[in-house]
C-alpha positions as CSV (number, residue, x, y, z in Angstrom):
1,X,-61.3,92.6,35.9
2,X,-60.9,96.7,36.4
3,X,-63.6,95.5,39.7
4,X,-61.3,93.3,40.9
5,X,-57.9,96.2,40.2
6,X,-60.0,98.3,41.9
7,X,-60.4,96.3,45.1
8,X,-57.1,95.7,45.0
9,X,-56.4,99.7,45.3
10,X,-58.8,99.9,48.0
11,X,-57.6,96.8,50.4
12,X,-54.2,98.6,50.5
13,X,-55.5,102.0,51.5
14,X,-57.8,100.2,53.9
15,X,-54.8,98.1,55.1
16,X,-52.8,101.7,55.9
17,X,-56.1,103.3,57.4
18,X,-56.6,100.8,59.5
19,X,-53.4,100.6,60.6
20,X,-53.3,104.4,61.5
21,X,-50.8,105.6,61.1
22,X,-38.3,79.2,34.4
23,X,-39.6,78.3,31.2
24,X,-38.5,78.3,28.0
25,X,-40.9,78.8,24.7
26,X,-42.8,75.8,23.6
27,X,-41.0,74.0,26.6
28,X,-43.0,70.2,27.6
29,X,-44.5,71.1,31.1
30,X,-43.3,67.6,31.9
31,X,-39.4,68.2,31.9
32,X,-39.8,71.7,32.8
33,X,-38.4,72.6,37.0
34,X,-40.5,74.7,39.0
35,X,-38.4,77.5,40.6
36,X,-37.4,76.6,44.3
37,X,-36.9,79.2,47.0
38,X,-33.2,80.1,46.4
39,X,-31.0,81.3,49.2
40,X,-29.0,84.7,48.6
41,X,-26.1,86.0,49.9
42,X,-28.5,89.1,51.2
43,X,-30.1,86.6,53.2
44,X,-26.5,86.3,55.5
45,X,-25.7,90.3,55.0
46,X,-29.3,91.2,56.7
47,X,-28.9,88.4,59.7
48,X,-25.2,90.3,59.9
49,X,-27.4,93.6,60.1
50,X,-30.0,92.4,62.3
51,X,-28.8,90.3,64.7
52,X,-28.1,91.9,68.4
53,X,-26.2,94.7,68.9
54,X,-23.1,92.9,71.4
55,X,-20.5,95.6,70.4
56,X,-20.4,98.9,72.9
57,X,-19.1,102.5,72.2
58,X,-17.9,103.8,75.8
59,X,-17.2,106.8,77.5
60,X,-18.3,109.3,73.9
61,X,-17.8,112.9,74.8
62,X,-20.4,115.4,74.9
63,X,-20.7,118.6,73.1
64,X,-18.6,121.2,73.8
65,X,-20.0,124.8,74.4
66,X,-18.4,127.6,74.8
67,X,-18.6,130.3,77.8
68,X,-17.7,134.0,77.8
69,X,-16.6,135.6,81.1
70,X,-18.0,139.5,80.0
71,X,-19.6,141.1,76.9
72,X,-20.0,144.4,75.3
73,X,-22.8,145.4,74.0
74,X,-21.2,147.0,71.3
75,X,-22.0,146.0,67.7
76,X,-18.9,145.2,65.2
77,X,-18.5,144.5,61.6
78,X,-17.1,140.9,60.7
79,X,-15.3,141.5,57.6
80,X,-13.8,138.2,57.8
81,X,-13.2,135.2,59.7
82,X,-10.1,133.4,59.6
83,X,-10.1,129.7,60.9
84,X,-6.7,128.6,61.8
85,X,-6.4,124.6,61.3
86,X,-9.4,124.0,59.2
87,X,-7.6,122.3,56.7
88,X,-7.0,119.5,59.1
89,X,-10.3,118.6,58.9
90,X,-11.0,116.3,55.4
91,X,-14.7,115.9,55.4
92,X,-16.1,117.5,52.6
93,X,-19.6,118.0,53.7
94,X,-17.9,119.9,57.1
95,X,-16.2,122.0,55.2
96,X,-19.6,123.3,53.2
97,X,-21.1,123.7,56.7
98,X,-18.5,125.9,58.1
99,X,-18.7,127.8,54.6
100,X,-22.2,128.8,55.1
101,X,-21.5,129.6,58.7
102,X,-19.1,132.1,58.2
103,X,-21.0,133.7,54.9
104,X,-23.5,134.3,58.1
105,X,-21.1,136.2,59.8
106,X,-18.8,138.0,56.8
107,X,-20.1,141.3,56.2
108,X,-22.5,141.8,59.3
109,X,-22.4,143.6,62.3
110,X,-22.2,141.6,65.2
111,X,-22.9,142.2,68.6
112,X,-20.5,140.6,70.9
113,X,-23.1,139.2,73.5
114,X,-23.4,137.1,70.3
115,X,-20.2,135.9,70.1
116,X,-20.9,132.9,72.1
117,X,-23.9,131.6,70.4
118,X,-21.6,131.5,67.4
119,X,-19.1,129.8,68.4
120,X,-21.3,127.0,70.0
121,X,-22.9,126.4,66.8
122,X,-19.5,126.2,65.1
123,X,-18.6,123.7,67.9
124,X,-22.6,121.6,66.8
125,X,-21.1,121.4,63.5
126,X,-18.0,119.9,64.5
127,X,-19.3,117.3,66.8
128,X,-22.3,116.6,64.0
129,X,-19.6,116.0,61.4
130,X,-17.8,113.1,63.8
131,X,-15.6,115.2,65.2
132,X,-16.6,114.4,68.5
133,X,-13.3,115.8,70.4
134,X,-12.6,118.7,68.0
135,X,-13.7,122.4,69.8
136,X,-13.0,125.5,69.1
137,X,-9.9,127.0,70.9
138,X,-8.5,130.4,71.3
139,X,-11.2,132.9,69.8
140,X,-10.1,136.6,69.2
141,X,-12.2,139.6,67.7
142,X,-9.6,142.7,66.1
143,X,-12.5,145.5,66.1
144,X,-10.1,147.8,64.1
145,X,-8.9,145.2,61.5
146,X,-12.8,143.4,61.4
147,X,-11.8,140.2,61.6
148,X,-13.0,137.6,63.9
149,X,-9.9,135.1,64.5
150,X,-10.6,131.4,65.4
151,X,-8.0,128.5,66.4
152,X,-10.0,125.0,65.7
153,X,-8.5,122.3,68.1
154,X,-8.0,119.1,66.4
155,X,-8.5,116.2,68.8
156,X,-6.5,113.5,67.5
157,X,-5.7,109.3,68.5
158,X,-3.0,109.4,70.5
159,X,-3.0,105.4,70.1
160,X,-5.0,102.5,68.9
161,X,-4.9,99.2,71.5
162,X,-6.0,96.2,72.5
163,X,-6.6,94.8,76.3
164,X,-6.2,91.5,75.1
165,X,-2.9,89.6,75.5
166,X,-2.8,88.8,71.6
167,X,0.0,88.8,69.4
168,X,-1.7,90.0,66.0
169,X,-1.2,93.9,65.9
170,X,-2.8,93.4,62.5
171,X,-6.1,92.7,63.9
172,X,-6.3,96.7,65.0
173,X,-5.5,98.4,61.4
174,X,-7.7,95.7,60.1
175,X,-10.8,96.7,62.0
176,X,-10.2,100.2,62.5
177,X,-10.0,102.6,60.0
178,X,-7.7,104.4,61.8
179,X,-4.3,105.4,63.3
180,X,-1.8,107.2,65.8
181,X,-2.1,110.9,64.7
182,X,-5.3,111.0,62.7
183,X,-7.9,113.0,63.7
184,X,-10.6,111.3,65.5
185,X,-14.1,111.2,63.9
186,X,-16.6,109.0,65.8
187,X,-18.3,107.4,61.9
188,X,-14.2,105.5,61.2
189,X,-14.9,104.2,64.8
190,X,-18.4,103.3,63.8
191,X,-17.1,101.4,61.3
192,X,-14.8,99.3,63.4
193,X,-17.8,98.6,65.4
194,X,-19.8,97.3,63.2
195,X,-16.9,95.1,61.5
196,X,-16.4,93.6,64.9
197,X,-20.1,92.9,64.7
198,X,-20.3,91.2,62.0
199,X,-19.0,88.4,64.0
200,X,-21.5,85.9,65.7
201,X,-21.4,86.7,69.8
202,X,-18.6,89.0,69.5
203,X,-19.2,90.9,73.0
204,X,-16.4,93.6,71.9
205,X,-16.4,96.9,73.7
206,X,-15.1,99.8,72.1
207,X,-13.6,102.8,74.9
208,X,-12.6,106.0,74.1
209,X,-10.0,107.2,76.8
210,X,-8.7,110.9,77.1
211,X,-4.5,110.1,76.9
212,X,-3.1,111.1,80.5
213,X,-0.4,112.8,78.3
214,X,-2.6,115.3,76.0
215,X,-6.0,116.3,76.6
216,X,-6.9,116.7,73.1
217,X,-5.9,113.1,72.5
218,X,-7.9,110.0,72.8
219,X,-6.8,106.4,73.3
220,X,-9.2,104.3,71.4
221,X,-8.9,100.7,73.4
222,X,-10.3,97.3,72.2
223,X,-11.4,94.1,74.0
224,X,-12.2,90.5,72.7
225,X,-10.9,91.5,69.2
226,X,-9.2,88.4,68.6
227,X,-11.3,85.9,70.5
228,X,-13.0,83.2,68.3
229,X,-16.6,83.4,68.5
230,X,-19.5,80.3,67.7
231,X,-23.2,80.6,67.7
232,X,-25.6,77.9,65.7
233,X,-29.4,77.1,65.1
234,X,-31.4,74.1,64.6
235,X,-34.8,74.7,62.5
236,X,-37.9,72.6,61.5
237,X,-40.5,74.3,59.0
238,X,-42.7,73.5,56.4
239,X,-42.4,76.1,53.8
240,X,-41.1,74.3,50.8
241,X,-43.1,72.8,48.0
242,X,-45.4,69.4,49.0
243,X,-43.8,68.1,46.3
244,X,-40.4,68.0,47.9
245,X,-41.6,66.6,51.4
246,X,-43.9,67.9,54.5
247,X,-41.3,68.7,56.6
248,X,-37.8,70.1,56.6
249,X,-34.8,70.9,58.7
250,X,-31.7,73.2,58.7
251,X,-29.2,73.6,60.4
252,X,-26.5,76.3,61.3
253,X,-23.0,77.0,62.3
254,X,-21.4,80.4,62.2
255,X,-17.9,81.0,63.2
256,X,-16.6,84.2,64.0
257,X,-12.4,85.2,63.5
258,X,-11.9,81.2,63.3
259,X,-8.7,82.1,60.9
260,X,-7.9,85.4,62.9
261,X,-9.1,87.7,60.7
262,X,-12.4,88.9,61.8
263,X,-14.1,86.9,59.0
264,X,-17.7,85.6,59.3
265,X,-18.0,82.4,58.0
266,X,-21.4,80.5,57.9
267,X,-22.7,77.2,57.1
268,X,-26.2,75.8,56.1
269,X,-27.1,72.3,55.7
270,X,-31.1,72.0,54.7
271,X,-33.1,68.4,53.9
272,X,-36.2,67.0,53.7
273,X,-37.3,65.3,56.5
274,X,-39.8,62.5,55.5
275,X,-37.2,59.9,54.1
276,X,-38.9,59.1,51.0
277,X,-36.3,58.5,48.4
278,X,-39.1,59.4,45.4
279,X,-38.9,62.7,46.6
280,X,-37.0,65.5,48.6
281,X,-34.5,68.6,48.5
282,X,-31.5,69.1,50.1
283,X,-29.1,72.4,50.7
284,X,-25.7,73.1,51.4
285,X,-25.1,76.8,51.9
286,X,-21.0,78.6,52.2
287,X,-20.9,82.6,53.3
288,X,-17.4,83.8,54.1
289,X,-17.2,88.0,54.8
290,X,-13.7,89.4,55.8
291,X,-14.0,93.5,56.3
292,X,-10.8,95.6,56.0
293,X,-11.5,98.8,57.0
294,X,-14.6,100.2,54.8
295,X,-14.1,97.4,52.7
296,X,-15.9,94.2,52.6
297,X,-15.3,90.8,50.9
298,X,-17.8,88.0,50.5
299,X,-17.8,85.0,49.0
300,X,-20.9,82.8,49.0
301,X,-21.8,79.7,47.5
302,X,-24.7,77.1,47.6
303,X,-25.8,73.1,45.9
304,X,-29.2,72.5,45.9
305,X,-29.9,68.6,44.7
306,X,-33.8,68.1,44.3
307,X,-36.1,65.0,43.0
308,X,-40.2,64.4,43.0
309,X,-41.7,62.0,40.9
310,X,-42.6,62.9,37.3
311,X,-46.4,62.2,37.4
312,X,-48.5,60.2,38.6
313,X,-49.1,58.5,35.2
314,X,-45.2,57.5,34.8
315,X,-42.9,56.3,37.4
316,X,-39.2,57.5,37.9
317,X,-37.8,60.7,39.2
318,X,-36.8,64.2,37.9
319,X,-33.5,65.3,39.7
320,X,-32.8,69.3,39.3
321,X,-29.6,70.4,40.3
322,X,-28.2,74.1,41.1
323,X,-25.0,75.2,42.1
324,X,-23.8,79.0,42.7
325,X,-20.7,80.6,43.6
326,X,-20.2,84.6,44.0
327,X,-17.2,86.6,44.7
328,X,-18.8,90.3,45.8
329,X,-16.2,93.3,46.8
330,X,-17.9,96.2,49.0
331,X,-17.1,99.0,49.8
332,X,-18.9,101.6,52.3
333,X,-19.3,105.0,53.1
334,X,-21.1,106.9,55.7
335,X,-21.9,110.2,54.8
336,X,-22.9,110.9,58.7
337,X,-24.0,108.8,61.9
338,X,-27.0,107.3,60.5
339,X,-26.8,106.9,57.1
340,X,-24.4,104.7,55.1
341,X,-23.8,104.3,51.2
342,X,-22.5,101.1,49.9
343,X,-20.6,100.3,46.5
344,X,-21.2,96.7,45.0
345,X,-19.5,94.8,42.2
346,X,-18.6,91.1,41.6
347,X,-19.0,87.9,39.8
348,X,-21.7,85.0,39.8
349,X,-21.0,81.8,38.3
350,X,-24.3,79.2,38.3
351,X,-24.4,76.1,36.7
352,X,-27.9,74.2,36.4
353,X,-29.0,70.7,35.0
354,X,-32.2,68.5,34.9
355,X,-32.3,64.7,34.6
356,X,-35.5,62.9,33.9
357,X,-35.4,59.1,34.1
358,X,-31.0,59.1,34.2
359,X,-31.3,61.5,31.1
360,X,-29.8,64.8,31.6
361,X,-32.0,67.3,29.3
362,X,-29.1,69.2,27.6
363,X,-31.1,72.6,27.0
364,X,-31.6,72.8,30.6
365,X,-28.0,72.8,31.1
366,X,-26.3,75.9,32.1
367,X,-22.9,77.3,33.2
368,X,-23.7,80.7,33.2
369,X,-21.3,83.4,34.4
370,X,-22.7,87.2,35.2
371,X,-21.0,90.1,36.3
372,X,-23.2,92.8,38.9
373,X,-23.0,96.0,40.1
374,X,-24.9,98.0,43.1
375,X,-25.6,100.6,45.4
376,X,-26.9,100.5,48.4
377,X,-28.1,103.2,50.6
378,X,-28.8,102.4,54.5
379,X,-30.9,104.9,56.7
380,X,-30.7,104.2,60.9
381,X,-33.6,106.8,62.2
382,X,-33.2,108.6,65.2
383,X,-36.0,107.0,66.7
384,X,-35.8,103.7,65.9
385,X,-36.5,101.7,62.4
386,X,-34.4,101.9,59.8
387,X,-34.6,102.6,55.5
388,X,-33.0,100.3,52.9
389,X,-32.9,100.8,49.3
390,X,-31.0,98.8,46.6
391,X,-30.4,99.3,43.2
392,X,-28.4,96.2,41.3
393,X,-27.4,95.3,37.7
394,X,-26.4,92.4,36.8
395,X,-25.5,90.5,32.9
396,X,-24.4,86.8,32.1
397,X,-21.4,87.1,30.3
398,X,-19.5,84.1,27.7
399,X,-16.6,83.6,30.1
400,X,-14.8,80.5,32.2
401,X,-16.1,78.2,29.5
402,X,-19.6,79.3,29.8
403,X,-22.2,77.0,28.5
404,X,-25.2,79.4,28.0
405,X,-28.6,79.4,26.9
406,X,-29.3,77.6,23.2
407,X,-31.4,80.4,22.6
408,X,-28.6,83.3,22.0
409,X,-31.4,86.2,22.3
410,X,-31.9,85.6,25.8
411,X,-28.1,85.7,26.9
412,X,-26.3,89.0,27.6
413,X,-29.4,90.6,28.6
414,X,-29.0,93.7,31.8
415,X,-31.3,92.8,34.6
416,X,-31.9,95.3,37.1
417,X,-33.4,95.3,40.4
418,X,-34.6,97.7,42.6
419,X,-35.6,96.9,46.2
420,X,-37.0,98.8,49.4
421,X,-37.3,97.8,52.8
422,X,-38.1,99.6,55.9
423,X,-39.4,99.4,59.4
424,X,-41.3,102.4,61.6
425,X,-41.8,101.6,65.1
426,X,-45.4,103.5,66.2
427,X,-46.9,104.0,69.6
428,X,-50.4,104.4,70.0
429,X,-51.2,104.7,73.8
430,X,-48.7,102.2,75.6
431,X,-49.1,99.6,72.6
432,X,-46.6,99.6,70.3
433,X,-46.3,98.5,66.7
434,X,-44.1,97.9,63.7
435,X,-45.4,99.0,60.4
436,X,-42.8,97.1,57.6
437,X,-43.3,98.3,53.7
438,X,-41.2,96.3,51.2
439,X,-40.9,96.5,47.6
440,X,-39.3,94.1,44.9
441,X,-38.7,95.4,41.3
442,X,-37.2,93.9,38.6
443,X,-36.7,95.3,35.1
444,X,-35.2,93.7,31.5
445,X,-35.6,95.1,28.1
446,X,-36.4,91.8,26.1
447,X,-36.5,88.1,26.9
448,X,-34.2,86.3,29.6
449,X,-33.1,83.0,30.4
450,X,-35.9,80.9,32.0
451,X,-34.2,78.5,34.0
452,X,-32.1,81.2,36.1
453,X,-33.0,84.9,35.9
454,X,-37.1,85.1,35.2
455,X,-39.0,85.9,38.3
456,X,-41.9,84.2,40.3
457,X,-44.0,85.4,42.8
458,X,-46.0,83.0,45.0
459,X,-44.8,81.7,48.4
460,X,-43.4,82.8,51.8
461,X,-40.9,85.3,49.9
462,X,-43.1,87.0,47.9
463,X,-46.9,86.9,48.0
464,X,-48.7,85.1,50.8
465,X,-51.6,83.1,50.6
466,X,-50.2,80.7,47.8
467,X,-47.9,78.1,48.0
468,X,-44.2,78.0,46.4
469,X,-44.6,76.7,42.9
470,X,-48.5,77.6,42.4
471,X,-47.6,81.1,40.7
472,X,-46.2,82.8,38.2
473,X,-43.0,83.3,36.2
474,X,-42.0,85.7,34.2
475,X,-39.1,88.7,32.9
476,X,-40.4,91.6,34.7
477,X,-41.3,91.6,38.2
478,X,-43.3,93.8,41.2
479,X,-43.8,92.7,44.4
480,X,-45.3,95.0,47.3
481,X,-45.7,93.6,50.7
482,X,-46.7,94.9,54.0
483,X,-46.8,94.1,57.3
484,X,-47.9,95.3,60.4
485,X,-46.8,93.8,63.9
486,X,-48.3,93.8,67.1
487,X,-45.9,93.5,70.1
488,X,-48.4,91.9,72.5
489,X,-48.5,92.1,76.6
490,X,-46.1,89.0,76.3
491,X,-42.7,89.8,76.0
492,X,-41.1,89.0,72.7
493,X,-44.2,87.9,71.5
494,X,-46.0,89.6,68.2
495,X,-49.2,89.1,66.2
496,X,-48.9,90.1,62.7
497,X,-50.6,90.8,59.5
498,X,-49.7,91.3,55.9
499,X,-51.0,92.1,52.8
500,X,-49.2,91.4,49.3
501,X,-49.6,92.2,45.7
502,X,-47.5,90.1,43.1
503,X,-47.3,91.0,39.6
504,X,-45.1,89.5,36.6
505,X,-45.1,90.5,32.9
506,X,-43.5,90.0,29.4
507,X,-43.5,93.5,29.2
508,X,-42.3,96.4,31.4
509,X,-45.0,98.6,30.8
510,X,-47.4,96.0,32.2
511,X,-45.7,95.0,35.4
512,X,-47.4,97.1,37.7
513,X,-50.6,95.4,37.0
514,X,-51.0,92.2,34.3
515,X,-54.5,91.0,34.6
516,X,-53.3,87.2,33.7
517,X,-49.8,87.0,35.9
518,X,-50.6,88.6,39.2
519,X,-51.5,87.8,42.7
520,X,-52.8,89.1,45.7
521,X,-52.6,87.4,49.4
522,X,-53.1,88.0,53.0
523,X,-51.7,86.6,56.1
524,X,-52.1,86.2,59.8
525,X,-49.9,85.2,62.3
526,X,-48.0,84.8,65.3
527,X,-43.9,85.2,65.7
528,X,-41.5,85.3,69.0
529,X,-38.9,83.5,71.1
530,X,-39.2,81.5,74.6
531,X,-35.6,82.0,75.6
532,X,-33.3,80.2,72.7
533,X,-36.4,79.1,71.2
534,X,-38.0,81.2,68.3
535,X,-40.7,80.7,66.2
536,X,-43.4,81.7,63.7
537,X,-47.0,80.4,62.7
538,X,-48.6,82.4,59.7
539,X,-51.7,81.3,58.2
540,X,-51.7,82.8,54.2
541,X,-55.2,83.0,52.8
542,X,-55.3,83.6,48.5
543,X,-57.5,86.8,48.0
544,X,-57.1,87.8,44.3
545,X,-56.0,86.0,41.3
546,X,-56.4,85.8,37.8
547,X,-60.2,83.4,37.3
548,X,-58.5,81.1,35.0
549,X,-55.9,79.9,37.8
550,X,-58.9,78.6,39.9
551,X,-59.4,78.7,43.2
552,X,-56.2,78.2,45.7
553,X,-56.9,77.2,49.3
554,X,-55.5,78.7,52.5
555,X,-52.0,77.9,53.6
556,X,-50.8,77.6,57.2
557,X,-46.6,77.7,57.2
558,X,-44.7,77.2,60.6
559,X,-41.1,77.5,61.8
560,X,-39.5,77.2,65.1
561,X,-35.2,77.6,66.0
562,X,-33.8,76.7,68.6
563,X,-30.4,78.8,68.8
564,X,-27.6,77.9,70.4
């Protein structure tokens, strides 16, 4: 077993080198559901994220430097450095940069022929803070007194509009996180942006105009903010469990301001497609996200109705059914241009039963409330690629006439999860590739409910190679994938290949590696889009697993959207 750990450790640092750069104890099997591939309200918020970038910042001013007309080259002491209007400006991390500028300039002897340097760097930490039309004004050095005297020019919003003939002013103070007077600071009209793109096809352009009455004013003008906005898909894949069906379709609606609000509201109706009443799954999906401001409110909800036959020693059906409902509050912060910090918190309510020949199993029934907490930190680099890390907590709780587990032990019990995600575009010659690390964690103290929080790995979501429903289960959980993409000669066309490592446990200090839960896959494949058409072809081949599992063959998974 340490032979096979140890070619484990060596397949992921050949994978980077090469890359350069539910049960419950003594349970029947019988009666007992196999965990499905559950939709999440993550699932809508990272579409929202990814999808393309249809909302424009124009006409952002540049940097403003400053220009002396003659110097001396006389050297005077700065006792001090008085900035007039620097309370104007509330950012806290601004007002630690200009702190350590001026401690660079207090009690030093400066040469003048300096003096503009200085002042272009106090104008880079103005424009770095967001204050993107904010310059340094009327500078003046008293030799005899030693003080260097600086005016800070505020540029403010002389007015927020809309070019749209639309009679809902609230739209604007909605959206933007801003008004008439306040000093303008390019991450609040970041934030508008990207609440306008939340919506599907929103096409918005933002403008900055300099106000023909003020030069240090800016009008901040809006188009399409309250036009209603549709987009859809159609999908046919195969990833489900054989059990359920060979083949299965989706399909997509998402509306964008349909109530006048901004709101995104999405829905998802998934089914089998073979028609055989035996068996089959079948999904309706709800998202609704309204943003106000840097806040964000979601509410998301999903039934999932399944049925497969028993065995095929006994005839009749087993019919599992799931239901969710989640009311999350959000609310953002963005620290600077490319990074933003998110606080989560909100209520789950599931319910779960299982009916085996018309006879609902009653300690497989659940209404289970939980309350859950977060943070999550975003990263946009410079470059390209982005960094994602989320920390969550969440903990059933005996509310709204909960009907929890029958075994008390496992109720009330925090679960916490950590995840990671990110993407780094590389270049190597004129190819270019996309290296994506991801990592899943999740972390309890003692036993959980089986039927709703363990954790599986196995599938399209966590380890390739295996099929949904041919892994493992269990409290603790760590999942590390990785995938590197190819973007071939043919546009918007990639090869791909990943490698993951699965791991479950009873205990925390074993999830990293459990020599009878874990699993370790490979995949290969092919992903793009022909116009509206998009698709994906990965063939998952089983590498390592625990001998007493046996041997799993290969699995080939397809999907192809058409988007409308």
């Amino acid at each position: 077993m340490r032979v096979r750990f140890f070619l484990l450790l060596i397949l992921f640092l050949v994978l980077i080198a090469g890359y350069c750069h539910h049960s419950l104890a003594n349970e029947n099997e019988l009666v007992m559901p196999e965990p499905l591939i559950l939709p999440s309200e993550d699932m809508f918020k990272d579409a929202i994220r990814e999808q393309q970038d249809n909302v424009s910042l124009n006409n952002l001013p540049k940097q403003q430097e400053a220009h002396l007309d003659s110097y001396s080259s006389s050297c005077f002491m700065i006792k001090q450095v008085t900035l007039h209007n620097r309370s104007l400006f509330s950012s806290s991390s601004l007002q630690r940069a200009i702190d350590k500028w001026k401690k660079q300039l207090e009690g030093h002897c400066h040469l003048e022929i300096m003096l503009e340097q200085d002042i272009n760097i106090l104008n880079a930490i103005l424009y770095d803070a967001g204050y993107i039309t904010s310059e340094v004004g009327n500078v003046d050095l008293f030799a005899e007194d030693e003080v260097l005297d600086i005016t800070l020019n505020a540029g403010k919003i002389a007015d927020v509009v809309s070019q749209d003939s639309t009679n809902k002013p609230y739209l604007l103070s909605q959206i933007m996180p801003i008004k008439r007077g306040d000093i303008l600071n390019i991450k609040d009209i970041e934030q508008g942006a990207d609440n306008l793109k939340s919506r599907p096809n929103s096409n918005a352009k933002i403008e900055l105009k300099t106000s023909p009455n003020h030069s240090q004013e800016t009008i901040v003008s809006i188009n399409n903010l309250s036009k209603r906005t549709f987009s859809g898909a159609f999908s046919i894949d195969n990833k489900e469990q054989k059990k359920y069906g060979s083949l299965f379709g989706t399909a997509r609606f998402n509306f964008g301001s349909l109530f006048q609000l901004n709101e995104t509201m999405a829905f998802v109706l998934s089914s089998d497609l073979d028609r055989v009443k035996s068996r089959g799954i079948k999904k309706q999906i709800f998202f609704l996200q309204v943003p106000y401001q840097y806040w964000r409110f979601s509410l998301f909800g999903y039934n999932i109705e399944s049925t497969n036959n028993i065995s095929k020693e006994l005839s009749g059906s087993q019919i599992t059914r799931q239901q969710q409902l989640s009311f999350e509050i959000q609310r953002q912060f963005r620290p600077s241009t490319q990074r933003t910090v998110s606080l989560v918190g909100g209520i789950q309510y599931y319910t779960y039963q299982n009916t085996i020949l018309d006879r609902s199993i009653s300690v497989h029934q659940r209404r289970s409330p939980y309350i859950t907490a977060g943070i999550e930190h975003n990263y946009q680099f410079m470059r390209g690629g982005y960094l994602q890390v989320k920390f969550n907590y969440k903990q059933s709780v005996p509310i709204f006439n909960a009907h929890l587990s029958p075994i008390e032990s496992v109720n009330g019990v925090p679960i916490f999860n950590f995840s990671l995600n990110a993407l780094t575009p590389m270049t190597f010659g004129s190819q270019r590739f996309f290296y994506q690390p991801e990592l899943n964690v999740q972390l309890t103290k003692s036993d959980i409910d089986g039927l709703l929080d363990k954790s599986t790995i196995g599938g399209l979501d966590s380890v390739y190679g295996f099929a949904s429903g041919t892994g493992y289960s269990d409290m603790n959980q760590l999942v590390f994938r990785q995938k590197l993409s190819w973007m071939t000669p043919i546009q918007s066309h990639m090869l791909f290949s990943a490698l993951d490592y699965g791991s479950v446990s009873e205990k925390r200090n074993s999830v990293i590696y459990n020599k009878d839960k874990y699993l370790v896959g490979m995949a290969l494949g092919l992903e793009g889009s022909i116009k509206r058409l998009s698709y994906q072809v990965s063939w998952g081949i089983p590498l390592f697993m625990p001998s007493e599992k046996g041997r799993t063959s290969s699995q080939i998974f397809f999907s192809g959207q058409w988007n409308y």
